[in-house]
C-alpha positions as CSV (number, residue, x, y, z in Angstrom):
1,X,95.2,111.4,135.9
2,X,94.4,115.2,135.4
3,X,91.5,115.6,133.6
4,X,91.1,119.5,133.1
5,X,94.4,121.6,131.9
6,X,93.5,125.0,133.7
7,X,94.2,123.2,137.1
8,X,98.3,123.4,136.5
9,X,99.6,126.4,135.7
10,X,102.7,125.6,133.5
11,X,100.1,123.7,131.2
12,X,98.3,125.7,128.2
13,X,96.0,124.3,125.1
14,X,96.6,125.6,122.0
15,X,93.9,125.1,119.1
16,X,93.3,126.9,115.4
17,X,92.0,126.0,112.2
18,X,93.7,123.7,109.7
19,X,95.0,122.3,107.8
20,X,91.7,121.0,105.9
21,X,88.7,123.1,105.8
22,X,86.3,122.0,108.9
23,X,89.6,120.6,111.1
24,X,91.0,121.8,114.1
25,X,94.7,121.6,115.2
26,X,95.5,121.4,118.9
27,X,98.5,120.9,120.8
28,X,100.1,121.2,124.7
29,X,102.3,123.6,125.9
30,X,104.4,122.9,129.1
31,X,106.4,125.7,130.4
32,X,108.8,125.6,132.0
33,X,108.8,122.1,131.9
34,X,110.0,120.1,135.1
35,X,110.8,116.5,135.3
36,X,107.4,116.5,137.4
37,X,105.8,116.7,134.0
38,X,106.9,113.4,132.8
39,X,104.2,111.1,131.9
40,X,101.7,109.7,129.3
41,X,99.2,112.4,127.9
42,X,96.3,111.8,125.8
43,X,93.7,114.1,123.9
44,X,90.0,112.9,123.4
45,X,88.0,114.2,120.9
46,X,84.3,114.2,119.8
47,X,81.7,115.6,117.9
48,X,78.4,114.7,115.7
49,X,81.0,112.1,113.4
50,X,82.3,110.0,116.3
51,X,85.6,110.2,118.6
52,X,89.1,109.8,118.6
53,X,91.6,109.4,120.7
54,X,95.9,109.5,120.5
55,X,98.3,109.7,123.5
56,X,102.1,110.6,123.7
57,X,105.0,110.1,126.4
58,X,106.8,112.8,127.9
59,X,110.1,112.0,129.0
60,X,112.2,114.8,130.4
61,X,115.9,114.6,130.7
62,X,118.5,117.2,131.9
63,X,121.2,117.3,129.4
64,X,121.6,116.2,126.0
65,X,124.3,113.1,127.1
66,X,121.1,111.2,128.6
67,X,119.0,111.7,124.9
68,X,122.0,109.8,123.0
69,X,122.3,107.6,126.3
70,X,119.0,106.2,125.8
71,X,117.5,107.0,122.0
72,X,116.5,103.5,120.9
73,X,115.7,102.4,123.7
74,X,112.2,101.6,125.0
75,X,111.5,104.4,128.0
């Protein structure tokens, strides 16, 4: 587990405002993204009205024949 972005270099967080007043959007960018990169993420958030958490999977393939190989099917 990698707790802190800045310690990969292909890895960046992205954050502005929005979409409601007093929100923040965030999101990852990997790039280039390597099959080393595969994984579950998650983002953990806090402040003064408590804390939230939400996680995805990152599966990398190398050509567009393994997506329609395997969509539908549990990674």
């Amino acid at each position: 587990m990698e707790l802190l972005p800045g310690d990969r270099e292909n890895l960046a967080i992205q954050t502005r405002g929005g979409p409601e007043k007093h929100e923040v959007t965030g999101w990852v960018l990997i790039s280039p993204l390597s099959k080393e990169d595969a994984g579950e993420y998650e983002c953990h958030a806090s402040n003064a009205k408590g804390e939230a958490t939400a996680s995805a999977k990152i599966h990398v393939v190398e050509t567009l024949h393994e997506i329609a190989l395997t969509k539908g099917r549990e990674w």
